[in-house]
C-alpha positions in Angstrom: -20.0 -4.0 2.3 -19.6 -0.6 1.1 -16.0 0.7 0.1 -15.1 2.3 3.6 -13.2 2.0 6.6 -14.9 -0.3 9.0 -12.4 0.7 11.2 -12.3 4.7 10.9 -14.3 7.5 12.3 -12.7 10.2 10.9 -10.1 10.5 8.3 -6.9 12.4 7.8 -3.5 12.8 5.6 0.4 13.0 6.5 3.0 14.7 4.3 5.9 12.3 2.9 7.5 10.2 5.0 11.4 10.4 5.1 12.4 7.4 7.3 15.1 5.5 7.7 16.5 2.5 5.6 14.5 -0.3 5.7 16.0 -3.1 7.7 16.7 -6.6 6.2 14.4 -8.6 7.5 12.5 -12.0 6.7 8.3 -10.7 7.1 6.2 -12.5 9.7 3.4 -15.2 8.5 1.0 -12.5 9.7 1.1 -9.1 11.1 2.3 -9.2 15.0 1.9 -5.9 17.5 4.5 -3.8 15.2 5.3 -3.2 11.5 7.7 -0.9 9.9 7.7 2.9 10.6 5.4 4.5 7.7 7.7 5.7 4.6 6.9 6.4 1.0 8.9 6.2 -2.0 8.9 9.8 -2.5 12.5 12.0 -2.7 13.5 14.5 0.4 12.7 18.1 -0.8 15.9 19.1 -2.5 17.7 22.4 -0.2 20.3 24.3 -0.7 24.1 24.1 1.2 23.4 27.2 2.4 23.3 28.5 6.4 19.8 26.9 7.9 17.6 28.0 11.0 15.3 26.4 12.6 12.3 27.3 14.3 9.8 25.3 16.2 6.4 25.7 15.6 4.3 23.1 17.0 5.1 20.6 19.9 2.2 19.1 21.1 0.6 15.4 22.3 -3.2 15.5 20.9 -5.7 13.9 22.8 -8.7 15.4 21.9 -10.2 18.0 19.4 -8.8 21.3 20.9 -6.5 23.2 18.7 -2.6 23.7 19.4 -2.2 27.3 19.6 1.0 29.3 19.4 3.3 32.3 17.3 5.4 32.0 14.9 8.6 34.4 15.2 11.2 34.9 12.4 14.5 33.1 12.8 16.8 36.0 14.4 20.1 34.2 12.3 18.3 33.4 9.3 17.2 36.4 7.8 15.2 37.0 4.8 14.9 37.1 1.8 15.3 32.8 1.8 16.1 31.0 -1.1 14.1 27.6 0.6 11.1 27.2 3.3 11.0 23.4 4.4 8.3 22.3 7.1 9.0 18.7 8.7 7.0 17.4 10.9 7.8 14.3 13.6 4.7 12.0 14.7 4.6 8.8 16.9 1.3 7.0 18.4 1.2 3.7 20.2 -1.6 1.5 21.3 -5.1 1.4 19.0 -6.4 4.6 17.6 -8.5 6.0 14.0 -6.7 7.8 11.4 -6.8 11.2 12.2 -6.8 14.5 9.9 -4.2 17.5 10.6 -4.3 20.7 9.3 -2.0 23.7 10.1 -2.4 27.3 9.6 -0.3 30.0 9.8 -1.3 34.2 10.0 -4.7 32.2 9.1 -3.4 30.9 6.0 -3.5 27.1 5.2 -0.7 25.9 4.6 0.3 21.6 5.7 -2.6 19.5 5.5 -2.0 16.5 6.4 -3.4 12.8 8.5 -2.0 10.4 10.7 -1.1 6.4 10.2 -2.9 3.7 12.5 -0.6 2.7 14.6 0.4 -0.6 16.1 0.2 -2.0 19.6 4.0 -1.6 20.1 4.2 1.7 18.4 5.4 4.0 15.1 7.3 6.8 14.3 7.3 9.2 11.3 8.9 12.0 9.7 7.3 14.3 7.1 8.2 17.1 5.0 6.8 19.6 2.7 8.3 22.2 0.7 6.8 25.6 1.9 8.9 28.4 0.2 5.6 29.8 -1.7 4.2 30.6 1.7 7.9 33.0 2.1 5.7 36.5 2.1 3.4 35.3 5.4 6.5 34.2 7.1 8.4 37.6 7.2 6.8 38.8 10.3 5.3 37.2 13.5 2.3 35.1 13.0 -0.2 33.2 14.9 -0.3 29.4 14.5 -2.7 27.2 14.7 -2.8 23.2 14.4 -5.8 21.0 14.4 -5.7 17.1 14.6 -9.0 15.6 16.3 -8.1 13.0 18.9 -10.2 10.8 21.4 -8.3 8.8 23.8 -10.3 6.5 25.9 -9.9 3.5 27.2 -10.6 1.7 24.0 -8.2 4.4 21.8 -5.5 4.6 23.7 -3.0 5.9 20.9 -1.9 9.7 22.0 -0.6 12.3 18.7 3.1 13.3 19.9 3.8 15.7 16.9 6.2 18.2 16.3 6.6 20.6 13.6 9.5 23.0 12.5 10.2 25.4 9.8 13.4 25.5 8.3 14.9 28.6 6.8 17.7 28.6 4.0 19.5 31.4 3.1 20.7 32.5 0.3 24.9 33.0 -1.1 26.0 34.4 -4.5 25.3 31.1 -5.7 21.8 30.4 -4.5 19.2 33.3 -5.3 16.5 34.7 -3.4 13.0 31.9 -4.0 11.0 33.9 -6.8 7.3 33.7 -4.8 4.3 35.9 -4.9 4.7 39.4 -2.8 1.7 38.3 -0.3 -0.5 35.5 0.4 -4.0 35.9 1.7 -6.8 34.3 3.5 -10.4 34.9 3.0 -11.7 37.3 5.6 -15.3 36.7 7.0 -15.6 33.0 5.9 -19.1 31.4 5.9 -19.9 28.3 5.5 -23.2 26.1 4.2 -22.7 22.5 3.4 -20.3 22.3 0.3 -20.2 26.3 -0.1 -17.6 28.5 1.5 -17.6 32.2 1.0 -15.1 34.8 1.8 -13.9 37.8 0.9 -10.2 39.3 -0.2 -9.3 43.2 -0.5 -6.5 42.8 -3.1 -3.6 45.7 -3.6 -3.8 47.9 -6.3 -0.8 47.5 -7.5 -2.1 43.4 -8.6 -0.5 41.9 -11.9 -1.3 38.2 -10.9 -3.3 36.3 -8.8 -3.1 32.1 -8.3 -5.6 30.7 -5.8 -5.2 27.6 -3.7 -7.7 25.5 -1.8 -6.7 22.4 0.6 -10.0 20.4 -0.2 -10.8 16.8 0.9 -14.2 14.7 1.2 -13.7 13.5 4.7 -15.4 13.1 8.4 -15.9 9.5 7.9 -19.3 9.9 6.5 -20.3 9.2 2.9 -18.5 11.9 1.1 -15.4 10.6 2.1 -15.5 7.9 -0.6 -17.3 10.4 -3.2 -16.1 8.2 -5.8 -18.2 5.5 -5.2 -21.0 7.1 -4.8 -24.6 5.6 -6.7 -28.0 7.0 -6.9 -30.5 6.6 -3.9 -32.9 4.0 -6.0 -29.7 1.4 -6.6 -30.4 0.7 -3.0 -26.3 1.2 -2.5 -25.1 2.3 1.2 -23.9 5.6 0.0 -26.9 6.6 -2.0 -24.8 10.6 -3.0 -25.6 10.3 -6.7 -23.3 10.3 -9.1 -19.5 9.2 -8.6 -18.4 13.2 -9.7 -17.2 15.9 -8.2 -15.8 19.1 -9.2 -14.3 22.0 -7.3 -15.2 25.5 -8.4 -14.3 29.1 -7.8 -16.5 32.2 -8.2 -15.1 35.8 -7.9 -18.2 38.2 -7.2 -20.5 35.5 -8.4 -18.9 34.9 -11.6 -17.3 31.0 -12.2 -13.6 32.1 -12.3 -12.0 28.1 -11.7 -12.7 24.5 -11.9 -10.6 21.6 -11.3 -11.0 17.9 -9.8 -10.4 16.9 -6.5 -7.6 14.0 -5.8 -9.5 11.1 -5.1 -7.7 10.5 -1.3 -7.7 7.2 0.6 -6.5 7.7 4.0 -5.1 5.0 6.5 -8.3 3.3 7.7 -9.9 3.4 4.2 -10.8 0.2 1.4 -11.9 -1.2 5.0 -8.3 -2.5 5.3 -6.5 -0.7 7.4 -3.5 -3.5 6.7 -3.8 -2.3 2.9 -1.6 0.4 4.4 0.9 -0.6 6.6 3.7 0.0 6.6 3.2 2.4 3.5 -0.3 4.6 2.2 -1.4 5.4 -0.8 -0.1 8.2 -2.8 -1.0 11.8 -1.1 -2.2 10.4 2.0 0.8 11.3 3.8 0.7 15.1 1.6 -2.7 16.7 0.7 -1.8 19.0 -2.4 -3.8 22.0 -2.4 -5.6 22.3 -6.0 -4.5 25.3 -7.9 -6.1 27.5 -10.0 -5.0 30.7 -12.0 -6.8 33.8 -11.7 -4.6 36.1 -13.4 -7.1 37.0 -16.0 -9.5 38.2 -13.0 -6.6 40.7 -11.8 -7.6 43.8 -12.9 -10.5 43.2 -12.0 -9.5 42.7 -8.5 -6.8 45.5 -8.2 -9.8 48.3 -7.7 -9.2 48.4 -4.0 -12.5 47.3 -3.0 -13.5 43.3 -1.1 -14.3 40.7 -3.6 -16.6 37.7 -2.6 -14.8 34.3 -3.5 -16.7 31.4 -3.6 -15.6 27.8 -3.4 -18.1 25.5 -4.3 -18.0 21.2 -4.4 -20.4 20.3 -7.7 -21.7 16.9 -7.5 -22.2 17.1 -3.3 -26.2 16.2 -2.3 -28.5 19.4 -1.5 -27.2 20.1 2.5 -24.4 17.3 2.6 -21.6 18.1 4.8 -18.5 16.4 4.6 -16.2 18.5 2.7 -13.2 20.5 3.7 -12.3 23.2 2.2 -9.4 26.1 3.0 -8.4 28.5 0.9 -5.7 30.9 0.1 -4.6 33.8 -2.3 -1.1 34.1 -3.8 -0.7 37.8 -5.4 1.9 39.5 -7.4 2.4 43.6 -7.5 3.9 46.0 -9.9 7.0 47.6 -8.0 6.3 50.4 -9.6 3.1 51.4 -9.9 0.7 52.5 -7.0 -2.6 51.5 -9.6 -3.1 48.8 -12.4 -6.0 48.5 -14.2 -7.4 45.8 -16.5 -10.3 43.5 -17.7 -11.8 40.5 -19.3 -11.4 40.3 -23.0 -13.5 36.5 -23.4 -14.9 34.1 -21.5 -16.2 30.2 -22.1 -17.5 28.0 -19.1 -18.8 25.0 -21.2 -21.9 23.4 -18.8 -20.9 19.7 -17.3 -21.3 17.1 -19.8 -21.7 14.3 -17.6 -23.6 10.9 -18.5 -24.5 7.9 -15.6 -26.0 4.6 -17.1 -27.0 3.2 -13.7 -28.1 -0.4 -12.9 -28.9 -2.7 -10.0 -32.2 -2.5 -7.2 -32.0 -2.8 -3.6 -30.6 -6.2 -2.8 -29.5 -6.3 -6.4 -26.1 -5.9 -7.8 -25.8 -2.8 -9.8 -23.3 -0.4 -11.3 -22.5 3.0 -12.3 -21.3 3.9 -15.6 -20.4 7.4 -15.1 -18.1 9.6 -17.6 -17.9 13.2 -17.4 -15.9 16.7 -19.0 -16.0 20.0 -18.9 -13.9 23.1 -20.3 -13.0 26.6 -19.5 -10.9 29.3 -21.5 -10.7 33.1 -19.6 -8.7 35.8 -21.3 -8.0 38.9 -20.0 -5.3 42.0 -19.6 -3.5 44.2 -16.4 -1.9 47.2 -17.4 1.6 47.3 -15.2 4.9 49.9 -15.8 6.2 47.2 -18.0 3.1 47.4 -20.3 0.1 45.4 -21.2 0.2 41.7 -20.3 -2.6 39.3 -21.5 -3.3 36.0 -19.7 -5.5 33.2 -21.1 -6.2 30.2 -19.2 -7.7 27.1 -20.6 -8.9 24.6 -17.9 -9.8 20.8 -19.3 -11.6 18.3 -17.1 -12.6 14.7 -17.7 -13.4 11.4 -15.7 -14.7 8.3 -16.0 -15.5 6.3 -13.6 -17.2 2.9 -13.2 -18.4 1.5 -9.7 -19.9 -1.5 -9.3 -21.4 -4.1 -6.8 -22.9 -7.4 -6.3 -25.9 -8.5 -4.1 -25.0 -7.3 -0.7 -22.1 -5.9 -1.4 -20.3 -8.5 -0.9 -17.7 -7.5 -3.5 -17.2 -3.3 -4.2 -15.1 -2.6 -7.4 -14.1 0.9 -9.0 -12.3 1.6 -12.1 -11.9 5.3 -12.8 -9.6 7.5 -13.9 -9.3 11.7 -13.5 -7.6 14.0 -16.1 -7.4 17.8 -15.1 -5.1 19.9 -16.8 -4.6 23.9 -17.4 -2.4 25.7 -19.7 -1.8 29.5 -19.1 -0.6 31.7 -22.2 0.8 34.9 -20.7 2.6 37.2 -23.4 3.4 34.2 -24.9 4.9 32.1 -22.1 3.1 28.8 -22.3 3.2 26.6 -18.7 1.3 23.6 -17.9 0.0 21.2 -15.7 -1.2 17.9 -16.6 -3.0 16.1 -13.8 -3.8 12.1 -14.2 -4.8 10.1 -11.4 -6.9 6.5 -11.1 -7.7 3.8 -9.2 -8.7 0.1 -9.7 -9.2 -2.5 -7.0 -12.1 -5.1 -5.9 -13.2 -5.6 -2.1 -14.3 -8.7 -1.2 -16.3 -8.6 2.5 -17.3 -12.7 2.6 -18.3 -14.3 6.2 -15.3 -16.5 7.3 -15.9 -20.5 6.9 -14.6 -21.2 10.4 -15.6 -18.2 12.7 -19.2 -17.4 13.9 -19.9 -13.7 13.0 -16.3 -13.2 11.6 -16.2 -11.8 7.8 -13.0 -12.1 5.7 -12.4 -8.9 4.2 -9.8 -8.9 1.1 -8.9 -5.8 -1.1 -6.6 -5.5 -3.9 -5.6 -2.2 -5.7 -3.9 -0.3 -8.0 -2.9 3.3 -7.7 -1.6 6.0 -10.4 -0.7 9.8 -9.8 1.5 11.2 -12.4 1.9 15.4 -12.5 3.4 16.6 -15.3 4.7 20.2 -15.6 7.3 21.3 -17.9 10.3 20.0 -17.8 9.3 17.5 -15.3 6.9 14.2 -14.9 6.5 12.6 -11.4 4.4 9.3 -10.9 3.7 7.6 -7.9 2.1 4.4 -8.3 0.8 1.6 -5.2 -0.2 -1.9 -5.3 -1.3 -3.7 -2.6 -3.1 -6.6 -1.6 -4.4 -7.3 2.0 -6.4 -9.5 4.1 -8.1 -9.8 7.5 -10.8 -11.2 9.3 -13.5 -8.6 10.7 -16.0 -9.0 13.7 -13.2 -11.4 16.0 -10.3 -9.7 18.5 -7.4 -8.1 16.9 -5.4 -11.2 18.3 -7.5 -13.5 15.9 -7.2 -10.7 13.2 -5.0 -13.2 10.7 -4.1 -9.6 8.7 -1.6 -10.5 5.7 -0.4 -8.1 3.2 1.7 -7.0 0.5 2.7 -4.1 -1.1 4.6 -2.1 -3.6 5.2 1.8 -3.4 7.1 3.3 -6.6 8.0 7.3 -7.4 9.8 7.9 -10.2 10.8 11.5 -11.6 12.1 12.8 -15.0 13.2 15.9 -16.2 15.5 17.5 -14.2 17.6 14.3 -13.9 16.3 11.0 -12.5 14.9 9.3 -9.9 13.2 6.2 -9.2 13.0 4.3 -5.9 10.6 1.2 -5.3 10.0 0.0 -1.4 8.0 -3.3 -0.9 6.8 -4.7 2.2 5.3 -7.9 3.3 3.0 -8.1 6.7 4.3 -4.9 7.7 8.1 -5.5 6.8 10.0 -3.8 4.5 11.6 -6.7 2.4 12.9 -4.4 -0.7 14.3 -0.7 -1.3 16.0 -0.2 -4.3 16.8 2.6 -6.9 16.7 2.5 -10.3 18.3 5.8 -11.1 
């Protein structure tokens, strides 16, 4: 049985739950028709003690796929500039319904992508929250919203969305600055798609000094490139014959490769076919899908001439016409306050091709494995002429992963050890910033027919998680470990679902913190704090 969610049609992600203390409480033998509300381990988003506003944005029950549709208005008593932008989001669902993907756009830009816990018979709430100042520019006029999360409610589904999202505006006092952010924030105009290509185009000012790009990108749709990283070539005979177990996200500006960087490896709610794996907490980033992040700076100007620029976002690794991948992007662009024109160019540029190796074994009907490691490198230098002179920005982008799938006869027993390392380092005048990326996973699932039910399976997964970020100053991890059991193919009432977990986030830099929840059949039975 393939990694997947048995029970999940389509996938989706929810920012960081904030809930409430966890109760003291001795667990069940087995998961009943409730379990905790969905937390994580993760910190609130840090604000200021400043005046707040707050203005609603979304309040909708979703029931099926049409979009929620409204405007955004600036908050009348909250003024800009702000010195902090926070978007929470409430959810609840009863009943029986899929995992469900959410994204949310606002003036057309991306910004809260996010998916939805499976929820139990008697019900869950949630709260989430994401820290949005960098989106400050689009948010100074009136803007059109838009939020999609695909829903079917039947009689079988019953579980109706009930979301609500708000924006929250801090201001700012002669102790709490203005946010520094970019001066505007773009979409692509004219946006085509074709399988794991998007295109668009971006008319930059002339006035551009620096340019970051964003783009929310996630293998989902329940199909095969949702679990990309267990992918094995089509002659192993595997269920999800996509190749090899890589994938790489790159941007071209006016056909030339201008980015690359990995994408996070997401398990949603539904996914390891266990949905109990991840109740009452998911795995890291499923409740916050981090945009990837790229800096173009060296491309800027290039890019400050006036003219439209084609940007193209492309998923390496995806089979020839394979849908499956979801991809938004956005531009973040500084200006020169005082000067109408800057001007600029490359001064060197290295791409290095993939160097990617996959010793593959195993025949239909056969165990096999793939033994899969892969890197790649990038360095881009180049130079904008502003009023405060010259400025030369290199970026050096380094990517590896290795990644080892394997399977035996049947698949009766799916396992994956891999881990990802992306990290870039931008040199600009001789500032030095960067970002360290290093995620894995390591787990076995075990899909065995049960010794005492006709045409019932026990399926059993246990896994490890890692996602550490470090930046300077700062290293977060956020680490799971779970281990869950049910039996498949009987009603939910004969289910038997058991499960353990522990969720940990610690932080250092900037202070400390480290908080650990653990839960047992759906019961928070610790939440502590190290720090």
């Amino acid at each position: 049985m393939r990694i997947r969610s048995v029970v999940s049609a389509s996938l989706s992600v929810l920012l960081l739950a904030i809930g409430v203390p966890a109760r003291a409480a001795t667990p069940p033998s087995a998961f009943g028709s409730d379990y905790d509300d969905p937390r994580t381990p993760a910190p609130a988003v840090a604000v200021p003690h400043t005046k707040h506003c707050e203005v609603q944005i979304v309040r909708n029950q979703f029931r099926n796929f049409d979009p929620y549709r409204s405007t955004y208005t600036p908050p009348a008593g909250c003024q800009g500039p702000w010195s902090k932008v926070v978007l929470r989001m409430h959810g609840a669902v009863k009943g029986v319904q899929y995992d469900r993907l959410g994204h949310l756009t606002i003036g057309g830009v991306g910004v809260f992508r996010t998916s939805t816990p499976e929820p139990s018979t008697d019900g869950i709430e949630w709260n989430v929250e994401k820290d949005v100042t960098s989106y400050s520019p689009l948010l100074r006029s009136p803007q059109p919203v838009v939020m999609e999360l695909g829903n079917v409610v039947d009689d079988t589904y019953t579980g109706v969305l009930d979301i609500t999202v708000t924006l929250d505006f801090y201001t700012t006092d002669r102790h709490t600055p203005a946010a520094k952010t970019a001066n505007e924030v773009l979409p692509l105009q004219d946006q085509t798609r074709d399988g794991a290509d998007l295109r668009g185009t971006a008319t930059l000012p002339r006035n551009t000094t620096r340019v970051l790009g964003e783009v929310y990108v996630t293998g989902s749709g329940g199909g095969c490139e949702e679990f990309w990283d267990t992918s094995a070539p089509a002659e192993t005979g595997y269920s999800c014959p996509d190749g090899s177990p890589y994938r790489e996200v790159d941007v071209s500006i006016d056909g030339k490769l201008a980015g690359i960087a990995l994408p996070y490896p997401y398990i949603y709610t539904g996914g390891w076919s266990n949905p109990y794996e991840w109740r009452p907490s998911p795995a890291p980033r499923a409740f916050d899908i981090k945009p990837v992040t790229y800096d173009l700076t060296p491309f800027a100007g290039l890019l400050a001439d006036g003219k439209p620029h084609e940007f193209r976002i492309h998923v390496d690794g995806v089979p020839a016409g394979q849908s499956g991948w979801f991809t938004v992007p956005n531009l973040h662009v500084w200006t020169d306050a005082h000067r109408a024109q800057t001007t600029g160019g490359l001064t060197s540029y290295a791409v290095s091709p993939l160097a990617k190796t996959d010793n593959v074994a195993g025949a239909p009907n056969e165990a096999g494995s793939v033994d899969m490691t892969a890197s790649r490198t990038l360095k881009i230098s180049g130079y904008v002429d502003t009023s405060a002179g010259r400025i030369h920005t290199t970026v050096q982008r380094n990517l590896s992963n290795v990644s080892k799938p394997t399977w035996d006869a049947g698949e009766s027993r799916d396992a994956l050890d891999a881990s990802w390392r992306d990290t870039e380092t931008t040199i600009s005048n001789g500032r030095v910033h960067r970002t360290d990326l290093d995620y894995g996973k390591n787990g076995v699932l075990t899909f065995l027919p049960n010794a005492t039910i006709p045409g019932g399976y026990d399926v059993v997964t246990d896994l490890k998680i890692h996602d550490t970020i470090r930046t300077p100053g700062l290293t977060t991890t956020e680490t799971y470990d779970g281990r869950a059991s049910w039996i498949y193919g009987v009603p939910r009432d004969q289910r038997h679902a058991t499960g353990t977990q522990t969720v940990r986030f610690r932080a250092i830099g900037h202070g400390c913190f480290d908080h650990t929840l653990t839960a047992e059949n759906g019961v928070y039975t610790k939440d502590f704090y190290r720090c």
